[in-house]
N, C-alpha and C positions, 0 to 999 in steps of 0.2 A: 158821387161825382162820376159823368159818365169816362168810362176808361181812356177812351182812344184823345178825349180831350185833353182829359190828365195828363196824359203821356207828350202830348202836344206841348201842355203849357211850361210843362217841365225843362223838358229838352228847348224853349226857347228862352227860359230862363238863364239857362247854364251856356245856352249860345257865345253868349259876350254880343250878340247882336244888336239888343238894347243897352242905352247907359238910364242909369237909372235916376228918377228923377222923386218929388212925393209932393204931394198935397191937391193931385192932377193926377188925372186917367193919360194923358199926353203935356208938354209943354213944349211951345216952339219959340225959342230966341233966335232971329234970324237963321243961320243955316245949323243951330245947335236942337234937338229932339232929344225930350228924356220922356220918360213914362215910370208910372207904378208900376209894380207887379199886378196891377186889374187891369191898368192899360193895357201891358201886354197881350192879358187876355181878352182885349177889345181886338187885338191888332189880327192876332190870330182868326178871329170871328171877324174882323172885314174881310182878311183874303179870302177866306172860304164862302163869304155869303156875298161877298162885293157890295158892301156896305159902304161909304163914304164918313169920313172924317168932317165935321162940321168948320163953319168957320170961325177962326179965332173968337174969344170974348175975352182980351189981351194978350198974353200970349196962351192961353188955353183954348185950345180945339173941343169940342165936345163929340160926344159920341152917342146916339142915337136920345140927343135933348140931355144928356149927361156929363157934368163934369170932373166930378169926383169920388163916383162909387157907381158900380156894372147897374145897368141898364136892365131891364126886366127880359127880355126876350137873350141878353147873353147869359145871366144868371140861367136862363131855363135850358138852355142849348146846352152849357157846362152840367147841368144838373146840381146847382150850387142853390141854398135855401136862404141868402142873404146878399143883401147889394155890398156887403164888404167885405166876404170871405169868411164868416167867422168860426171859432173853431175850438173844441178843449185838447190842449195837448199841455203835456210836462206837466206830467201829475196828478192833472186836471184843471190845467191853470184856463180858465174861459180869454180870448183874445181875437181877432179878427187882421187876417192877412193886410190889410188896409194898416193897424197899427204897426205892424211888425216891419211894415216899409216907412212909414213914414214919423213913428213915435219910437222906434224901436234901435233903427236905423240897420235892420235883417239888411245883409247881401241881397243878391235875388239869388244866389245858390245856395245861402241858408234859407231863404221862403222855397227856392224848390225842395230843397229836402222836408221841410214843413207838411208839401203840400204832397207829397210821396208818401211821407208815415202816417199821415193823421186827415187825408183825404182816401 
Protein backbone atom coordinates (compact mmCIF):
# COMPACT_ATOMS: atom_id res chain seq x y z
CA UNK A 1 0.00 0.00 0.00
CA UNK A 2 1.38 3.06 -1.01
CA UNK A 3 2.73 4.93 2.42
CA UNK A 4 1.65 8.63 2.19
CA UNK A 5 -2.02 7.12 1.44
CA UNK A 6 -1.91 4.92 4.28
CA UNK A 7 -0.99 7.36 6.44
CA UNK A 8 -3.98 9.49 5.06
CA UNK A 9 -6.50 6.91 5.39
CA UNK A 10 -5.55 6.28 8.72
CA UNK A 11 -5.43 9.49 10.36
CA UNK A 12 -8.99 10.00 8.69
CA UNK A 13 -10.26 7.11 10.25
CA UNK A 14 -9.48 8.13 13.74
CA UNK A 15 -10.66 11.75 12.75
CA UNK A 16 -14.10 11.25 14.23
CA UNK A 17 -14.92 13.01 10.93
CA UNK A 18 -16.80 10.25 9.34
CA UNK A 19 -19.82 8.44 11.14
CA UNK A 20 -19.74 5.23 10.04
CA UNK A 21 -22.04 3.61 8.12
CA UNK A 22 -21.86 -0.32 6.07
CA UNK A 23 -23.05 -2.08 3.31
CA UNK A 24 -22.35 1.42 1.04
CA UNK A 25 -19.11 3.24 -0.04
CA UNK A 26 -21.34 6.57 1.21
CA UNK A 27 -25.09 6.83 2.44
CA UNK A 28 -27.21 9.86 2.37
CA UNK A 29 -30.46 10.18 4.56
CA UNK A 30 -31.40 13.58 4.22
CA UNK A 31 -28.80 15.80 5.98
CA UNK A 32 -27.34 12.42 7.84
CA UNK A 33 -23.88 10.95 5.69
CA UNK A 34 -22.19 7.70 6.84
CA UNK A 35 -19.66 5.80 4.73
CA UNK A 36 -17.44 2.41 5.03
CA UNK A 37 -14.06 2.50 5.96
CA UNK A 38 -13.68 2.21 1.63
CA UNK A 39 -15.87 5.06 1.45
CA UNK A 40 -13.54 6.93 3.33
CA UNK A 41 -10.98 6.05 1.23
CA UNK A 42 -13.17 7.22 -1.87
CA UNK A 43 -13.62 10.42 -0.05
CA UNK A 44 -10.03 11.05 0.47
CA UNK A 45 -9.31 10.30 -3.48
CA UNK A 46 -12.12 12.85 -4.43
CA UNK A 47 -10.42 15.64 -2.65
CA UNK A 48 -7.28 14.99 -4.05
CA UNK A 49 -8.27 14.08 -7.57
CA UNK A 50 -11.71 16.42 -7.52
CA UNK A 51 -13.47 13.48 -8.48
CA UNK A 52 -17.32 13.93 -7.91
CA UNK A 53 -19.69 11.80 -5.93
CA UNK A 54 -22.34 10.34 -8.16
CA UNK A 55 -25.96 10.72 -7.97
CA UNK A 56 -28.08 8.98 -5.45
CA UNK A 57 -29.37 5.20 -6.44
CA UNK A 58 -31.70 5.63 -3.11
CA UNK A 59 -29.95 6.87 -0.72
CA UNK A 60 -26.50 5.49 -2.05
CA UNK A 61 -24.17 7.80 -4.04
CA UNK A 62 -21.77 5.89 -6.11
CA UNK A 63 -18.33 6.62 -6.78
CA UNK A 64 -16.59 6.36 -9.88
CA UNK A 65 -19.98 3.59 -11.36
CA UNK A 66 -19.43 2.07 -7.64
CA UNK A 67 -21.47 1.28 -4.87
CA UNK A 68 -20.09 -0.98 -2.66
CA UNK A 69 -16.39 -1.92 -2.89
CA UNK A 70 -13.20 0.81 -4.44
CA UNK A 71 -13.40 1.42 -7.86
CA UNK A 72 -10.27 0.26 -10.02
CA UNK A 73 -8.49 3.51 -10.48
CA UNK A 74 -8.81 4.11 -6.25
CA UNK A 75 -7.70 0.59 -5.57
CA UNK A 76 -4.56 1.39 -7.99
CA UNK A 77 -3.82 5.08 -6.55
CA UNK A 78 -3.94 3.26 -2.70
CA UNK A 79 -1.87 0.55 -4.27
CA UNK A 80 -4.39 -1.92 -2.76
CA UNK A 81 -4.83 -5.51 -4.84
CA UNK A 82 -8.56 -6.02 -4.22
CA UNK A 83 -11.90 -3.94 -4.54
CA UNK A 84 -12.54 -4.93 -0.79
CA UNK A 85 -9.35 -4.48 1.11
CA UNK A 86 -8.59 -7.94 1.75
CA UNK A 87 -6.09 -9.10 4.14
CA UNK A 88 -4.32 -12.10 6.40
CA UNK A 89 -3.87 -10.80 9.74
CA UNK A 90 -4.36 -12.59 13.44
CA UNK A 91 -2.71 -15.49 12.87
CA UNK A 92 -3.35 -15.78 9.62
CA UNK A 93 -6.84 -15.56 9.66
CA UNK A 94 -7.74 -14.34 5.59
CA UNK A 95 -10.61 -11.29 5.90
CA UNK A 96 -11.21 -8.17 3.95
CA UNK A 97 -11.57 -4.62 5.38
CA UNK A 98 -15.07 -4.46 3.81
CA UNK A 99 -16.13 -7.33 6.34
CA UNK A 100 -14.52 -6.01 9.32
CA UNK A 101 -16.93 -2.79 8.79
CA UNK A 102 -19.78 -4.12 7.86
CA UNK A 103 -19.98 -8.12 9.05
CA UNK A 104 -17.77 -7.55 11.79
CA UNK A 105 -19.04 -4.49 13.19
CA UNK A 106 -14.71 -3.09 13.53
CA UNK A 107 -14.77 0.72 14.80
CA UNK A 108 -12.95 2.48 12.18
CA UNK A 109 -10.22 2.86 14.72
CA UNK A 110 -10.10 -0.79 15.11
CA UNK A 111 -9.98 -0.99 10.95
CA UNK A 112 -7.26 1.86 11.25
CA UNK A 113 -5.28 -0.08 13.51
CA UNK A 114 -5.91 -3.17 11.02
CA UNK A 115 -4.82 -1.22 8.42
CA UNK A 116 -1.49 0.09 10.25
CA UNK A 117 -0.23 -3.52 11.23
CA UNK A 118 -1.21 -5.64 8.48
CA UNK A 119 -1.03 -3.02 5.41
Amino acid sequence: MDPKVKEKWIKALRSGEYEQGTHALKTKEGDKVTYCCLGVLCEIYREENGKRWGKPTNQYPTFMKEMSVLPKKVMEWAGLDTPTGEITYKNGKFTALINLNDEEGKSFKQIANVIEKYF
